[in-house]
Phi, psi and omega in degrees: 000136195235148117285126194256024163251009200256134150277349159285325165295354192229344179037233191058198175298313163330314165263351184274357201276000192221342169215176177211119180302132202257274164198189209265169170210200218281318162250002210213161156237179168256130165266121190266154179255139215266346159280085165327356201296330204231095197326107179095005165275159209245197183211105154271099208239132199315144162306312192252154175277093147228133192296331137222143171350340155268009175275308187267181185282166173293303170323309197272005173279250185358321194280325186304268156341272177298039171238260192339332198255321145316271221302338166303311191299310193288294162000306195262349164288299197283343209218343190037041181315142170282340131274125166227148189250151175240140205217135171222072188266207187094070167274324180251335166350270201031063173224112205324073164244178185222138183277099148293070180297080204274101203275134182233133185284348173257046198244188160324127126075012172311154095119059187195191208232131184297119166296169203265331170200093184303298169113044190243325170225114188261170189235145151278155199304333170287331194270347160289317168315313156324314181297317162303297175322329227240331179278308169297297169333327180242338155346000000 
């Protein structure tokens, strides 16, 4: 099931205005977020629009659940966060995702609860590619 107001179910412009598509992983895809304060975080969002967790099977939960836990892992490969936070919001969304936040202790907003979009560091389209490479690498 697609929503065709959802940027993730629509990928496109809709998704470029907050991200940039990485690749697909086993139910999910990875999103790198184009707001940047916390190097290499990412958006892992459920393949079909559904709204919670409680919406899937157990099975596809678990699947769910291990594509965050890959996309962390390359996260923690690539970037050596001192921390990383998990964020599962979607009040207007509703659409089942999940926020990888990768926290550094002399970096943005350490030893605090991550805003949802600070609006502080944007990237150049090369240095969004860099990032990617280094996440798709460890992947």
């Amino acid at each position: 099931m697609k929503d065709q107001n959802c940027g993730y179910c629509v990928k496109g412009k809709p998704l470029a205005e907050f991200g940039i598509y990485i690749c697909d992983l086993s139910v999910s895809m990875l999103v790198l977020f184009k707001e940047q304060s916390h190097r290499g975080r990412c958006i892992v969002a459920y393949k079909d629009h559904v709204s919670e967790l409680t919406d899937i099977s157990d099975e596809e939960r678990n699947a769910f659940f291990a594509d965050v836990a890959r996309a962390s892992r390359a996260i923690h490969a690539a970037f050596h966060p001192d921390k990383v936070n998990y964020g599962a919001y979607a009040d207007t969304g509703h659409h089942l995702h999940m926020h990888i936040v990768p926290k550094y202790k002399d970096g943005f907003e350490w030893n605090g609860t991550f805003a949802m979009n600070p609006q502080k560091t944007f990237l150049t389209d090369q240095e969004y590619a860099d990032v990617i490479e280094k996440i798709k690498k460890n992947l």
